[in-house]
C-alpha positions as CSV (number, residue, x, y, z in Angstrom):
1,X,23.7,22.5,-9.9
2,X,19.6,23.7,-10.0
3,X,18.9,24.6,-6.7
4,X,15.3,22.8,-5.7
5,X,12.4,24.6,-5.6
6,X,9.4,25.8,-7.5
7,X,11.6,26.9,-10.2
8,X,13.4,23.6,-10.3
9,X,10.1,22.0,-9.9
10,X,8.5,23.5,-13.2
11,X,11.2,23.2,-15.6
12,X,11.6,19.4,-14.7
13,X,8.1,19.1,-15.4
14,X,8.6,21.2,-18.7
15,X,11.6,18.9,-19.5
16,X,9.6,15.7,-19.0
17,X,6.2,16.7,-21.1
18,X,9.1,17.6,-23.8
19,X,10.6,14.4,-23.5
20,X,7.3,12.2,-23.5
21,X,5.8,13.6,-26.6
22,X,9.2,12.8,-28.4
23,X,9.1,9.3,-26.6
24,X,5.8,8.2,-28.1
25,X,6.3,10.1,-31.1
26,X,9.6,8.6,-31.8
27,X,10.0,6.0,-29.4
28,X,12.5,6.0,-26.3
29,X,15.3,4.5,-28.6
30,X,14.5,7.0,-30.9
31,X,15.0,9.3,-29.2
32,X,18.1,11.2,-28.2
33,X,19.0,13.6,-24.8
34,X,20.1,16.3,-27.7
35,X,16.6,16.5,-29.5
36,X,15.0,16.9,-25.8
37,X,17.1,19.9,-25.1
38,X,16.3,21.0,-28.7
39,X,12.8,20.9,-28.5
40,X,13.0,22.3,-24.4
41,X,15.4,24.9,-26.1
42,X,18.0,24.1,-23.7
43,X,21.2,23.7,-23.8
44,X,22.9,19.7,-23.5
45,X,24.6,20.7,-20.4
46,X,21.9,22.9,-18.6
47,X,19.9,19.4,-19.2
48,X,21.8,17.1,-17.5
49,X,21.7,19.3,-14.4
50,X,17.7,18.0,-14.4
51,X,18.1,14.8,-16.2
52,X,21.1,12.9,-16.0
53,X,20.0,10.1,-18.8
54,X,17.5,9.0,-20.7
55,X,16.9,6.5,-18.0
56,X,16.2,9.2,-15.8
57,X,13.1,10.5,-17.7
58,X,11.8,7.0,-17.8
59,X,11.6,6.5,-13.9
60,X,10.2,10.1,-13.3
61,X,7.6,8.7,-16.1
62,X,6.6,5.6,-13.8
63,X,6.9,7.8,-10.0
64,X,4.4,10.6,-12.3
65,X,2.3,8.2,-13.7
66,X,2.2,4.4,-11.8
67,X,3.4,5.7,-8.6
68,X,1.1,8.7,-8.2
69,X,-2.0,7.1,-9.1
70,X,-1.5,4.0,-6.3
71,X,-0.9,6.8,-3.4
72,X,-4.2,8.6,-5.1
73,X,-6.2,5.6,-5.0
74,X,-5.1,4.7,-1.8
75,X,-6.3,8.0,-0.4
76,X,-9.6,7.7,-1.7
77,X,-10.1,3.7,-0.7
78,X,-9.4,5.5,3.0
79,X,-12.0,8.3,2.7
80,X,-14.4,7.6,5.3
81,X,-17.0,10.0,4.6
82,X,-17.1,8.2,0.8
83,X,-19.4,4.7,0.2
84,X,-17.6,2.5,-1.9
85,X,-19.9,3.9,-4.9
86,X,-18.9,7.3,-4.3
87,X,-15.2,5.8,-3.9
88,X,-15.2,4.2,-7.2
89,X,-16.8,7.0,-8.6
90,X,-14.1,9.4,-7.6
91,X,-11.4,7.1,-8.5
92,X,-12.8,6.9,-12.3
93,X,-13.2,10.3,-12.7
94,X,-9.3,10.8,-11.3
95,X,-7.8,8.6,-13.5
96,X,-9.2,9.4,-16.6
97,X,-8.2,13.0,-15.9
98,X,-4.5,12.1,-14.7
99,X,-4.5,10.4,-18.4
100,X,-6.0,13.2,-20.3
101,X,-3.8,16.6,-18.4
102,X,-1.1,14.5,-19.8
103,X,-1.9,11.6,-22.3
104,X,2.2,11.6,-24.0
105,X,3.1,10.3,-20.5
106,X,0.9,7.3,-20.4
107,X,0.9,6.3,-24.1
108,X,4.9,6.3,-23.6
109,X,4.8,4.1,-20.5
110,X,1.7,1.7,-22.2
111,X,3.9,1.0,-25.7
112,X,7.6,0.9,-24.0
113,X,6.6,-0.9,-21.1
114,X,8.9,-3.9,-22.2
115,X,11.5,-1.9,-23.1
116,X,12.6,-0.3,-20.0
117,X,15.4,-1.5,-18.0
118,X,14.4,-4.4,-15.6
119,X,14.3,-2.7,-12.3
120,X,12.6,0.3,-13.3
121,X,10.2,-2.3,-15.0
122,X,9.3,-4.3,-12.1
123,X,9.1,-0.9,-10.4
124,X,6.1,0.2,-12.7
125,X,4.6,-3.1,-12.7
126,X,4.6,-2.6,-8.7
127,X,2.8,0.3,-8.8
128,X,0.2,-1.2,-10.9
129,X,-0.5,-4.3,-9.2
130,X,-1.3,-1.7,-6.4
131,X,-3.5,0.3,-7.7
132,X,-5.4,-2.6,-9.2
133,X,-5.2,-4.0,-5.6
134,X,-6.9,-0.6,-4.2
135,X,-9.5,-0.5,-7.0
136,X,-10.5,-4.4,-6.4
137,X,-10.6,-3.7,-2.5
138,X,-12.9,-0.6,-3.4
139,X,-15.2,-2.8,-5.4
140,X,-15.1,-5.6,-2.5
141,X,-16.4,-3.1,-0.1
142,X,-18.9,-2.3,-2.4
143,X,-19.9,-6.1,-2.9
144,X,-20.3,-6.1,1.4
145,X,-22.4,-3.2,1.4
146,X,-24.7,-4.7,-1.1
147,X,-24.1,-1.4,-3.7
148,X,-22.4,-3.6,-6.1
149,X,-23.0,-6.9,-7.6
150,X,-20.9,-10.1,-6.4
151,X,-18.3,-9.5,-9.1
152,X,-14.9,-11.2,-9.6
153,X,-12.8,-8.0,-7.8
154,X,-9.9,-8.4,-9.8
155,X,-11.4,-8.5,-13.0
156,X,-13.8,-6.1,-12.4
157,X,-10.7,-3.8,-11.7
158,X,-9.1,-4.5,-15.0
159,X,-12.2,-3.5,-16.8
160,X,-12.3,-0.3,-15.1
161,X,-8.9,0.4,-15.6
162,X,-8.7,-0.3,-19.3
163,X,-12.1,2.2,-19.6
164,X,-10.5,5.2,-17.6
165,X,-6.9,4.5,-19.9
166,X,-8.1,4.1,-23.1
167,X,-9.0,7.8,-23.7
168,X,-5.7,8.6,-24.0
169,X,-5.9,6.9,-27.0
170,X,-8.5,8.8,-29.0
171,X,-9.2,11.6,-27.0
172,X,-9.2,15.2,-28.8
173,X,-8.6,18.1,-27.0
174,X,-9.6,19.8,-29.9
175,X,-13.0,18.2,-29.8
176,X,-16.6,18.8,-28.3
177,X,-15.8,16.8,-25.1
178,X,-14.0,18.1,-22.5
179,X,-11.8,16.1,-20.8
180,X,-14.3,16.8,-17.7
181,X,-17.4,15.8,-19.3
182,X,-15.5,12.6,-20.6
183,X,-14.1,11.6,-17.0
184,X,-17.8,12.2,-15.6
185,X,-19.1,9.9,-18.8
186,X,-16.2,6.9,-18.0
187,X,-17.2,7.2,-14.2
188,X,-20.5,7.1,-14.9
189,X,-20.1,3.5,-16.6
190,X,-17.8,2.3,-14.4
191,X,-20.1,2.2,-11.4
192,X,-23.0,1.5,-13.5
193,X,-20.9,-1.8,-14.7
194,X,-20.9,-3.4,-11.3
195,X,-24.2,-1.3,-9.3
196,X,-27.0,-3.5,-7.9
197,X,-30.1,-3.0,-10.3
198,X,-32.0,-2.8,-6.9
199,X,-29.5,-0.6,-4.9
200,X,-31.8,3.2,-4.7
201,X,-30.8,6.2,-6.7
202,X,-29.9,9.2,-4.9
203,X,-30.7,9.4,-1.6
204,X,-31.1,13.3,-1.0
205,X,-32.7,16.4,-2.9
206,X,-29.5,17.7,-3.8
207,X,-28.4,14.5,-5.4
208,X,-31.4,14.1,-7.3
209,X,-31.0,17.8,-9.0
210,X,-27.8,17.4,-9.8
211,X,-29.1,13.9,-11.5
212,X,-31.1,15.8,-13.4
213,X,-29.0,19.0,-14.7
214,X,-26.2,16.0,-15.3
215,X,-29.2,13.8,-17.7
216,X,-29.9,17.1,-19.2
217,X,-26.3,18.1,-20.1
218,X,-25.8,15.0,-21.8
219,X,-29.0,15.0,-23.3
220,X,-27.8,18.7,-25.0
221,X,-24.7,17.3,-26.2
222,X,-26.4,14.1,-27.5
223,X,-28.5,17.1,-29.6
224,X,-25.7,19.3,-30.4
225,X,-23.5,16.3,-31.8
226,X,-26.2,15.1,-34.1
227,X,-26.8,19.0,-35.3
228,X,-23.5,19.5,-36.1
């Protein structure tokens, strides 16, 4: 048996990114353990000493992916020294970056969802309700503190969600965007979806420069785009 570690740690890791793009290549029945360890270039047996079954990727899919964005979000619904703008700005820009470091992951989890074995389901659909719980009680605060407009939470939630997923879809690594400048772009219109009209732009000189140098770097690739 693998010893844990950081050596352990990184060939799960490499195991699972393996098995996800063959999962929403091929689907999960589709997909056997022997073309994972082909494509790892592992051996069947060295596999099983990481994975066990099939199964087993699935549920380190949902802690990776459903799991870990709930504990994130909870930790920045918590963050004192954040307003709920700045909260739900953060929390955009987090999970549109957690989908585009590894986009196989999601897309796997988004198309299979019904497919996966009941426990493990209601598992994933746990962790989702509780993330869309900390993103509506993010946007509630917001509502209190007058920075956002008296919006149904819940939905509001959903929308933002589906925005900060949906690059996974047609995101190109290979493009002009980064996967940076598209998380900033996503948070951007998240908040701007729900924020006051009246509520006052930024509040301190640093704030307002780096309002400006962001306006000017989308302005240049507004430019650049329509040059090219």
């Amino acid at each position: 048996m693998v010893k844990a570690g950081p050596r352990k740690e990184l060939m799960e890791r490499e195991l699972l990114d393996h098995a996800a793009e063959l999962f929403a290549r091929n689907g999960f029945s589709g997909t056997s353990l022997q073309e994972i360890a082909d494509t790892a270039n592992v051996g069947r047996t060295s596999l099983y000493h990481y994975f066990s079954s099939k199964e087993a990727f699935l549920t380190a899919l949902v802690e990776d992916v459903t799991m870990t964005a709930w504990t994130l979000l909870s930790e920045i619904r918590q963050r004192s020294d954040l307003s709920p703008r700045r909260q739900l700005e953060a929390a955009a820009r987090m999970l549109v970056m957690r989908v585009l470091s590894k986009p196989a992951r999601f897309r796997v989890l988004e198309r299979d969802e019904a497919s996966l074995p009941e426990e493990l389901a209601e598992l994933h659909r746990k962790g989702k309700r509780d993330s869309l719980a900390e993103l509506a009680a993010i946007i509630d605060a917001g509502v209190v503190a007058g920075e956002f407009r008296p919006v149904d939470s819940q939905i509001a939630a959903l929308t933002i969600f589906g925005m900060c997923n949906w690059p996974a879809w047609w995101f190109n690594p290979k493009g002009q965007r980064n996967a940076s400048s598209v998380a900033d772009a996503v948070s951007t219109m998240a908040v701007g979806s729900i924020l006051r009209d009246d509520v006052a732009g930024p509040s301190t000189p640093a704030e307002v420069i780096r309002g400006i140098r962001d306006d000017l770097a989308t302005l240049a690739r507004m430019v650049g785009l329509r040059e090219t």
